[in-house]
C-alpha positions as CSV (number, residue, x, y, z in Angstrom):
1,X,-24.2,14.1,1.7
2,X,-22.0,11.2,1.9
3,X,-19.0,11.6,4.7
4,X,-16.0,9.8,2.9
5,X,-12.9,8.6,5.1
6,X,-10.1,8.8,3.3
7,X,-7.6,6.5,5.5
8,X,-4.2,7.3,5.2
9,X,-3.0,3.7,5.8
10,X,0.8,4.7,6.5
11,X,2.5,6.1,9.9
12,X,5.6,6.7,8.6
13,X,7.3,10.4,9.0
14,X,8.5,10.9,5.7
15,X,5.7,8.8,3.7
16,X,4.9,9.7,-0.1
17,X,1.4,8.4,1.0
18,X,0.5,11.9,2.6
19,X,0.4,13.4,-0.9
20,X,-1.2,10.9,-2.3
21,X,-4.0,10.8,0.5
22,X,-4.3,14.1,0.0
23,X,-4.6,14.1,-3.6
24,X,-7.3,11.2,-3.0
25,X,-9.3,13.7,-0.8
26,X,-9.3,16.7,-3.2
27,X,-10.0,14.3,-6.5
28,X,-13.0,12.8,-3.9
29,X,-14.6,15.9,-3.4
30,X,-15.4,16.6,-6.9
31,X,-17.9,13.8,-7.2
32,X,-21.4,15.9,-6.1
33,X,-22.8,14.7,-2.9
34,X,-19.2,13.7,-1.2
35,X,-17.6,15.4,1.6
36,X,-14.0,13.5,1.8
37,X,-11.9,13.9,4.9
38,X,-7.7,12.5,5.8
39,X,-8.2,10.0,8.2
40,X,-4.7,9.2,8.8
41,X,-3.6,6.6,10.8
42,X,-0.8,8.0,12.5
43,X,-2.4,10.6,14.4
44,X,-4.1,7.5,17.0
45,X,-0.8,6.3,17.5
46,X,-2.1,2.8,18.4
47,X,-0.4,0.1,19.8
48,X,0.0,-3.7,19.0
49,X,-3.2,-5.4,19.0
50,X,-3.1,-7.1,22.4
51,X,-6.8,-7.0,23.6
52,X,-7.7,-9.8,25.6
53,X,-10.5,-10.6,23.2
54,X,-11.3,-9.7,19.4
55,X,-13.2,-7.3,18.4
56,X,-16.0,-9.2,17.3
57,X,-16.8,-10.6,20.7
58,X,-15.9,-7.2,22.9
59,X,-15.1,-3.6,21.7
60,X,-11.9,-2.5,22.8
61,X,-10.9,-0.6,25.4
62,X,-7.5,1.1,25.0
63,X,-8.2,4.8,24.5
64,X,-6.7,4.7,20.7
65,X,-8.3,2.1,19.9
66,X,-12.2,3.3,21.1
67,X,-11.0,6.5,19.3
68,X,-9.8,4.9,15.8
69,X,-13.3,2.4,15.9
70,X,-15.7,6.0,16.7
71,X,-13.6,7.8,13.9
72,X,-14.4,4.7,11.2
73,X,-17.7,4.3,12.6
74,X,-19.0,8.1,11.6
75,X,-18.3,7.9,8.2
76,X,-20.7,6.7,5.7
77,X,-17.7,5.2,3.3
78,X,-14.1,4.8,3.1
79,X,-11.1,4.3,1.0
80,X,-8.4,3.2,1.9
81,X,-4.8,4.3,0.5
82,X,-2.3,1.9,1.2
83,X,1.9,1.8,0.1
84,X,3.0,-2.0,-0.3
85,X,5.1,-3.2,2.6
86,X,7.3,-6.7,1.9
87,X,4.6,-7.4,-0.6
88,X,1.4,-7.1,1.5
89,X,-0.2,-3.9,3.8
90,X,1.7,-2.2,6.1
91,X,2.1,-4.2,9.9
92,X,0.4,-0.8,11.4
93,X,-2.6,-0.8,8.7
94,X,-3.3,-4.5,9.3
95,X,-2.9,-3.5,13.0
96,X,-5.5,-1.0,13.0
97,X,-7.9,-3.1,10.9
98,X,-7.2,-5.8,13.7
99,X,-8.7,-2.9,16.4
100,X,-11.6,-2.2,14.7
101,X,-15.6,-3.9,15.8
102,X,-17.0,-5.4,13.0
103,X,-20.3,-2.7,12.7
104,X,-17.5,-0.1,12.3
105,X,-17.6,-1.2,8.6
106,X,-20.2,-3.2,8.1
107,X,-22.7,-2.5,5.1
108,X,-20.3,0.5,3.9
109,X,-18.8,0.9,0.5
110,X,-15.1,0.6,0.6
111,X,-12.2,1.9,-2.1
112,X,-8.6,0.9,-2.5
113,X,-5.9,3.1,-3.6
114,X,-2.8,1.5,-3.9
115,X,1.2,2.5,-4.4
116,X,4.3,0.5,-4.7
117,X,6.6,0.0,-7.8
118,X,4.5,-2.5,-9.0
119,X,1.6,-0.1,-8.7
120,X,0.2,-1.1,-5.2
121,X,-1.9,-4.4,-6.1
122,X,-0.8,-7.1,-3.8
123,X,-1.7,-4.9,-0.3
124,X,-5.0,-3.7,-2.2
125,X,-5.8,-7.6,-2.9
126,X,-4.9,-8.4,0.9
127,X,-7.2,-5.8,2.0
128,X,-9.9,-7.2,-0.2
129,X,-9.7,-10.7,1.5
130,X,-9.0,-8.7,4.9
131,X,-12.1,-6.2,5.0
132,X,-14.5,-9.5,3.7
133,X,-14.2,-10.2,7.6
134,X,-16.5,-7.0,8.2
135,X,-19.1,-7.1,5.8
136,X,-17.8,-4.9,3.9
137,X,-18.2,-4.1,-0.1
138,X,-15.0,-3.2,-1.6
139,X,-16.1,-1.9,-5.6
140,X,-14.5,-3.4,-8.1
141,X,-12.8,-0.2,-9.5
142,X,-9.4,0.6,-7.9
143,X,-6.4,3.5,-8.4
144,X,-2.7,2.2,-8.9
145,X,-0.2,4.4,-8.5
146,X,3.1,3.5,-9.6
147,X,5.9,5.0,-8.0
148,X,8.7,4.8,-10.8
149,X,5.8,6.4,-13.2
150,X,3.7,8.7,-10.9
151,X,6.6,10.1,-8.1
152,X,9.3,12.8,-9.7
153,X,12.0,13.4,-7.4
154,X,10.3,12.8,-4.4
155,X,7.2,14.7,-5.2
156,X,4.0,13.1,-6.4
157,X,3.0,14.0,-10.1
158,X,0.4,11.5,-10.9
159,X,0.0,10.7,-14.8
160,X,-2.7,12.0,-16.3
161,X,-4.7,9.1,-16.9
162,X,-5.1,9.2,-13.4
163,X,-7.6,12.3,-13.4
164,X,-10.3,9.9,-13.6
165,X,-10.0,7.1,-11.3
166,X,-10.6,8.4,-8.1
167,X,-13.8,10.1,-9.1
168,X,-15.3,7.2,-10.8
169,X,-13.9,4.8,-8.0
170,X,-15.6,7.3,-5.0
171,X,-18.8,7.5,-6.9
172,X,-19.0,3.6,-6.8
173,X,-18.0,3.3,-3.0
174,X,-20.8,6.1,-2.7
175,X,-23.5,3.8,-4.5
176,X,-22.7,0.9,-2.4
177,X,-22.8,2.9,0.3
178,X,-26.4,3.9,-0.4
179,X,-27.5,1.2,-1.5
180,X,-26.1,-0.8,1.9
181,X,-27.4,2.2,3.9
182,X,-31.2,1.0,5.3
183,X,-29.0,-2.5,6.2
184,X,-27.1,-0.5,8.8
């Protein structure tokens, strides 16, 4: 069984990205093998990243911070859903990334699931040169989510053609994440 963090990579209280997380879980744990989980960001209410060294060179120590890295660490994979902030990643996703040792990530499949009104691609091609800082092995299939096209009134209705994606794209991370396994 593959454990599958699904990180929801936006802290704000009225954010379209729980939804979507959510709807990234359930579509996740159709694909045989995968148990997904919410891993969302919020809930370690972390602060800014003011360790007195990085992460690579000492884990740290604030209390959120050991909690967010032991969290990451457990899971086999992860995706990562992400909204598009002033063109990029949210401050607190990149913030958390920031916290985290490299060996919480290293060798693991990684996903991207991206939203914006221009369907979520520049933060999901940040996090790609981002998470290559950990080892990491972001698949090439991705899920953009539009939110002119996929959001009615407020409420996520993903097209259709979305059915798909997140399935194909999980059993991909889960491959990787096999295959990068024994390198752990």
């Amino acid at each position: 069984m593959t454990r599958l963090a699904v990180v929801l990579g936006s802290i704000r209280p009225n954010r379209v990205g729980a939804a979507i997380a959510q709807w990234v879980v359930d579509k996740a744990s159709t694909v045989e093998g995968v148990q997904a989980e919410l891993v969302d960001l919020a809930s370690f209410d972390l602060p800014l990243f003011v360790e007195e060294v990085p992460p690579m060179m000492a884990a740290p120590k604030h209390p959120a911070a050991v909690a967010w890295n032991e969290t990451i660490a457990s899971y086999d994979a992860i995706v990562v859903v992400t909204p598009e902030y002033n063109r990029s990643v949210p401050g607190a996703l990149k913030n958390a990334i920031d916290f985290l040792v490299p060996a919480a990530l290293a060798r693991k499949g990684v996903g991207l699931v991206g939203y914006s009104y221009s369907g979520g691609i520049r933060p999901m091609e940040h996090l790609r040169q981002i998470l290559a800082n950990f080892d990491t092995d972001v698949v090439a299939p991705q899920v953009s989510l539009n939110l002119a096209t996929d959001i009615s009134e407020g409420v996520f209705t993903p097209a259709a053609y979305h059915d798909g994606e997140v399935p194909a794209m999980v059993q991909a991370v889960v491959a990787r994440s096999g295959a990068l396994a024994p390198l752990r």
